[in-house]
Structures are given as C-alpha cells and as structure tokens.
VOGU-3710 file (C-alpha; in Angstrom, 3 decimals, decimal comma):
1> xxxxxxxxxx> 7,543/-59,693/-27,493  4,649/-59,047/-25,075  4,834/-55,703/-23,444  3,240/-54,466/-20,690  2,714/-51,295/-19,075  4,124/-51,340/-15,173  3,602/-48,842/-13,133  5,252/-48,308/-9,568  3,292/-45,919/-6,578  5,681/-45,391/-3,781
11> xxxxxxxxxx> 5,029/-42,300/-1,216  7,408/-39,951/-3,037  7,600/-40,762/-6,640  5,020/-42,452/-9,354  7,544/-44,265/-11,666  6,531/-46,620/-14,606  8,235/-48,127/-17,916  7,177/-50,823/-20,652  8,455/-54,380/-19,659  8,951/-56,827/-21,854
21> xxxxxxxxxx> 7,170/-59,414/-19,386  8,771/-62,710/-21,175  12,199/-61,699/-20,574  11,522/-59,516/-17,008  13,211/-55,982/-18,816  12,330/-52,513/-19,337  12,183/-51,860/-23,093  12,147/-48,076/-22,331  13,667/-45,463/-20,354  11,913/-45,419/-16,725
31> xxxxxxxxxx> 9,593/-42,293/-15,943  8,793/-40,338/-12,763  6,561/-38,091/-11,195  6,002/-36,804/-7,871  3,513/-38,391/-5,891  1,028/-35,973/-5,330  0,288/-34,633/-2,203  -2,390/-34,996/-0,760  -2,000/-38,798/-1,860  -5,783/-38,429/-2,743
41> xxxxxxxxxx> -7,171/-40,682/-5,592  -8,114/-38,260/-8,535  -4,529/-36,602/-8,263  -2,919/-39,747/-8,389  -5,247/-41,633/-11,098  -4,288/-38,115/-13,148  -0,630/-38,868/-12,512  -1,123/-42,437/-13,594  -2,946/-41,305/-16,618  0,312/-39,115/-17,596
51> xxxxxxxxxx> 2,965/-41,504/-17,321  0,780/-43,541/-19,538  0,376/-40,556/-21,851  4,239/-40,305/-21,757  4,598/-43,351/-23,493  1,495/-43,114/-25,410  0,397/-46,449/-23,738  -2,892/-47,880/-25,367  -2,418/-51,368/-23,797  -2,644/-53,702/-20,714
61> xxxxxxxxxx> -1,396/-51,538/-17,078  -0,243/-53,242/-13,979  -0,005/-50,500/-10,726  1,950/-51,760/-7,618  0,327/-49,819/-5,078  1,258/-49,368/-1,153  -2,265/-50,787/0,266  -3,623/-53,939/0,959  -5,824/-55,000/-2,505  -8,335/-56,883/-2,568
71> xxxxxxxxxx> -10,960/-57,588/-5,867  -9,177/-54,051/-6,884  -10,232/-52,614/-3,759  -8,091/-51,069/-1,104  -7,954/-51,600/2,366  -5,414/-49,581/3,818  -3,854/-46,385/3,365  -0,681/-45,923/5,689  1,067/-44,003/3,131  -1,475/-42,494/1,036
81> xxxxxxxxxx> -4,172/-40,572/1,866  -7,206/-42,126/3,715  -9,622/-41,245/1,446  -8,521/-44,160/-0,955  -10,096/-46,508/1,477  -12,952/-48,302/-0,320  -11,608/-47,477/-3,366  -12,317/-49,009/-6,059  -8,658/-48,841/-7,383  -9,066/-50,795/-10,921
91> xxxxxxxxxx> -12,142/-49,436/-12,071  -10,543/-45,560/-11,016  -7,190/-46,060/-12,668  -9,252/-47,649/-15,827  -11,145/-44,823/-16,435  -8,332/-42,519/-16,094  -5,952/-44,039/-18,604  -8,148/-45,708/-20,830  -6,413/-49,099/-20,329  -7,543/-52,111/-19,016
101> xxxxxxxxxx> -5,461/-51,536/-15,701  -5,040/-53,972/-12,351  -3,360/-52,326/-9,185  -1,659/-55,299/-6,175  0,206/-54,416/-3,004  3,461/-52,704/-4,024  5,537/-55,208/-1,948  4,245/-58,324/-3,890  4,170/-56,883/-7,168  8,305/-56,447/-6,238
111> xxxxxxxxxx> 8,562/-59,955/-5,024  6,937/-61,260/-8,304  9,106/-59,835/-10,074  12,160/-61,365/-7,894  10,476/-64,954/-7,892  10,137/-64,995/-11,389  13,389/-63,606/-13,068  15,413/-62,519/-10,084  16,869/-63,161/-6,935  14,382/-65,614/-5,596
121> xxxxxxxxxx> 14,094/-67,133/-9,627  13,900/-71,226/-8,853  14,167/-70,704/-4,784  12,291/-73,035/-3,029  11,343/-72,860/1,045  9,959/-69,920/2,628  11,264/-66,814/0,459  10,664/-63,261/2,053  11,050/-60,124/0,343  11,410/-56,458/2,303
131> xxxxxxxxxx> 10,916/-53,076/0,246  12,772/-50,276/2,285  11,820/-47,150/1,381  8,893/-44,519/2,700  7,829/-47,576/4,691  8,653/-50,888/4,785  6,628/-53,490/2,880  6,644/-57,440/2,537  5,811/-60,439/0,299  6,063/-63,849/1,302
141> xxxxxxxxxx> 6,295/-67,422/-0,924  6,105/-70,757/-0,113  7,575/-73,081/-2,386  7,198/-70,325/-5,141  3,361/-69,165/-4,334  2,538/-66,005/-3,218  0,720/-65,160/0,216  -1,189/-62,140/-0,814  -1,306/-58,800/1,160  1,314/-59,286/4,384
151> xxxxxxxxxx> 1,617/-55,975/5,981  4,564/-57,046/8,209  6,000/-53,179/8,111  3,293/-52,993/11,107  4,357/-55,350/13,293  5,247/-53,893/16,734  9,105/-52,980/17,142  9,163/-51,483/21,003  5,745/-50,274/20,608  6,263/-48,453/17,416
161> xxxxxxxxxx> 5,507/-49,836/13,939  8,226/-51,331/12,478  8,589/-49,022/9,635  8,279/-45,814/12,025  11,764/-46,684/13,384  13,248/-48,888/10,419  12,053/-47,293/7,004  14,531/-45,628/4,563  12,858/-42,461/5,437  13,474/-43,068/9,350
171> xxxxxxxxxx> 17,065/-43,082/8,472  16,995/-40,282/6,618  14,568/-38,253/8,942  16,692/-39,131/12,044  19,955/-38,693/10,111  21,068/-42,077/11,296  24,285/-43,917/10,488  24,017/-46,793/9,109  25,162/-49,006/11,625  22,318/-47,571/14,371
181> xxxxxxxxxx> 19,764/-47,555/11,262  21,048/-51,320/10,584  20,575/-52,359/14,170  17,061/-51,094/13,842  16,092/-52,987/10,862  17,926/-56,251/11,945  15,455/-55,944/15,024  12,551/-56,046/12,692  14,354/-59,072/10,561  14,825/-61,003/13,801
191> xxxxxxxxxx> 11,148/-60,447/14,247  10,359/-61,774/11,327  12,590/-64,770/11,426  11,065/-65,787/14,460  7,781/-65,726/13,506  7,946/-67,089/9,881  11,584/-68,739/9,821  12,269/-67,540/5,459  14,947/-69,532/4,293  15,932/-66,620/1,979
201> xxxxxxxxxx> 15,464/-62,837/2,468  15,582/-60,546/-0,475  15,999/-56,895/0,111  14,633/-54,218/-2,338  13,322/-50,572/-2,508  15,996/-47,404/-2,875  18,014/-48,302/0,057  18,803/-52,081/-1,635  21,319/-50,219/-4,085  23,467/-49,327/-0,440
211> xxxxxxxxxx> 23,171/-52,817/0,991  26,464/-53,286/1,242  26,699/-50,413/3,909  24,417/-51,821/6,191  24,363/-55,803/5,727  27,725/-56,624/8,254  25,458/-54,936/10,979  22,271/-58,308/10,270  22,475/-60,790/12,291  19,627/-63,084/11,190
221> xxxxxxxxxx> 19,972/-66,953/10,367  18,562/-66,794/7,243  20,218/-65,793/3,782  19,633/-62,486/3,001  20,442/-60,860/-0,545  19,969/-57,709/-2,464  17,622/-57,756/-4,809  18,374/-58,200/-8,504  16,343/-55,234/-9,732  16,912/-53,197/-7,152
231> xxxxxxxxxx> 14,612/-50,392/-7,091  13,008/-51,658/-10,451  11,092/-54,642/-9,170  7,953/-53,150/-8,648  7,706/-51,998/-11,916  8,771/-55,350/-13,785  5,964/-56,891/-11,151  3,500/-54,783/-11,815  3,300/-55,612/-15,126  3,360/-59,214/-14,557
241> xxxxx> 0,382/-58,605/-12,573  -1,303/-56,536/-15,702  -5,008/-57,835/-16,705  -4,459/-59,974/-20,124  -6,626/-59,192/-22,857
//
C-alpha cells in the first residue's frame, strides 16, 4: 500500500490524513487545526509541521493550498495573508516538516482527486469542479487533463467577485436561505457555462454535504453532481499530488 501524507489549507481549518493513494482512502482518522490568523507563512508552515507531527509522518506530503502555484511558488493570496506572495511554498513547508513536501491550488488538488476515483472517475468532455466554502475555487479537465490554476471564484458577478456574493461563507455571513444563496451561485454557474460549456459539474467543499438543499434552485444545462468525497477531496488530492521519492 503506498501512503501518502495529504494535507488540506482552507481559510478556517488546516485538515490532513494518510491516503492510501492506490485505492483514493484515508487510512487514518482526519485531523484539524485552525488556520492561523494572520494566514502568514511561518504560522501556517508550523501548523503544517504539527499535523504531520500528529501522525508522526516521516514520508512524502502533498498541501492543497488556496493560491495560484506555480514551480512551488505562489501567486495569489485572496484568502491568506499577502505576505505569502513570492513564496516559495515547497521549499517553506519542506523545511518545516522535514518531508519532501509539494503544495497545488486547493481546487485542483480536489478535482484530482474526483477525476481519478470519484465523481468525474472515467468522464470524458469538459469536467468542472467548484469548491464552496471560504471562497469559491475551480478546476477544469478536458478529456481527463487538468488545466492548472483557474481562479474562476473571481470572475465578475454584478461587479462583485463571484465568491464575495456566492461563497459558503456569504451565505452564512448574510444569513441567507438557501434558495436566495442558490440563486446567487446558479448566477455564477450560468457564467461559467457560458463561457466554458462543462459537460459535467462536480460540486465539493463543506456546503457539497447540503446539496440537496440548494440544487432544485440550478438552472444550468450541464450535469451537475455532488462530489463523492465531499469535503475530503482535497486531502485525497493532495496526496496524489505528493513529490515521489
């Protein structure tokens, strides 16, 4: 059994478990901290570090991570504090758990994780999965091949980013039902649709596990499904995305 460390950074909570990456399952009970706040780097590298410690991890990591990554650097920071731009995010978390660790955008770690032994598994066409939660990320495949980095959670909803208005935490913050929250994301869907016409949308993040409250109130073409793992993806593709060694 190969087992890999994955690690999940959302804006609230830091949650990670071994995954037994052949078979796409936690082999251990999941484990969260608070994300620190500030969201600076060494507080959150420490907090990486523990969770590791927690399962006294001396192998491979893979970090899903709420920025745009590129060559383990990060790009943006909408969620986290700004002073992780430029950061060099493998060689930082690395150093702090003594593990060979590799961080990728939160969002496509989750839809790995989907394409490969969930809702998306053997799914051809244009595949597109949204993570509701603080904000709202997405990953997009074509034919099964992942398009790196989209940051569609910023696309321009009635001059507000989408995710201002149509994030888990909007609902929550505004206290809105969930038919006026679910007319607020099926404008961003509709969006979406009409720019990149998916033949399948998967839905994931906390709010997936309630999809059944808010789905009669979508009105896109496409098929849209929870995902299978739920809130779990990002850890499961997080350590698909581990460095091998």
């Amino acid at each position: 059994m190969a087992t890999v460390l994955g690690i999940d950074i959302g804006g609230s909570g830091i949650k990670g478990a071994p995954v037994d990456v052949e078979r796409g399952e936690l082999v251990d009970e999941r484990f969260r901290l608070p994300t620190p706040d500030p969201a600076k780097p060494e507080p959150m590298a420490e907090t990486v570090a523990e969770i590791a410690r927690h399962f006294n991890w001396e192998g491979p990591i893979g970090v899903g991570f709420p920025s745009v990554i590129r060559g383990g650097r990060v790009y943006t920071a909408a969620n986290i504090h700004k002073s992780w731009i430029g950061a060099e995010i493998d060689q930082l978390l690395t150093l702090a758990t003594h593990c060979p660790t590799r961080a990728i955008n939160d969002a496509d770690a989750a839809g790995m994780a989907e394409m490969k032994f969930g809702a998306g598994k053997d799914r051809m066409g244009v595949v597109l999965l949204v993570t509701i939660g603080t904000g709202i990320g997405t990953s997009i495949f074509t034919n099964g091949v992942l398009v790196p980095n989209t940051e569609f959670g910023h696309l321009k909803i009635r001059d507000k980013d989408a995710e201002t208005r149509a994030s888990d935490a909007a609902r929550q913050e505004k206290d809105l039902s969930w038919e006026k929250w679910g007319g607020r994301f099926n404008e961003f869907l509709m969006e979406m649709e009409r720019l990149i016409w998916p033949d399948l949308i998967i839905l994931g993040g906390g709010v997936s596990k309630q999809s059944e409250k808010f789905l009669p109130f979508l009105s896109v073409k496409a098929e849209i499904i929870p995902a299978s793992f739920l809130n779990l993806a990002g850890i499961v593709g997080a350590a698909l995305a581990a460095p091998t060694v």
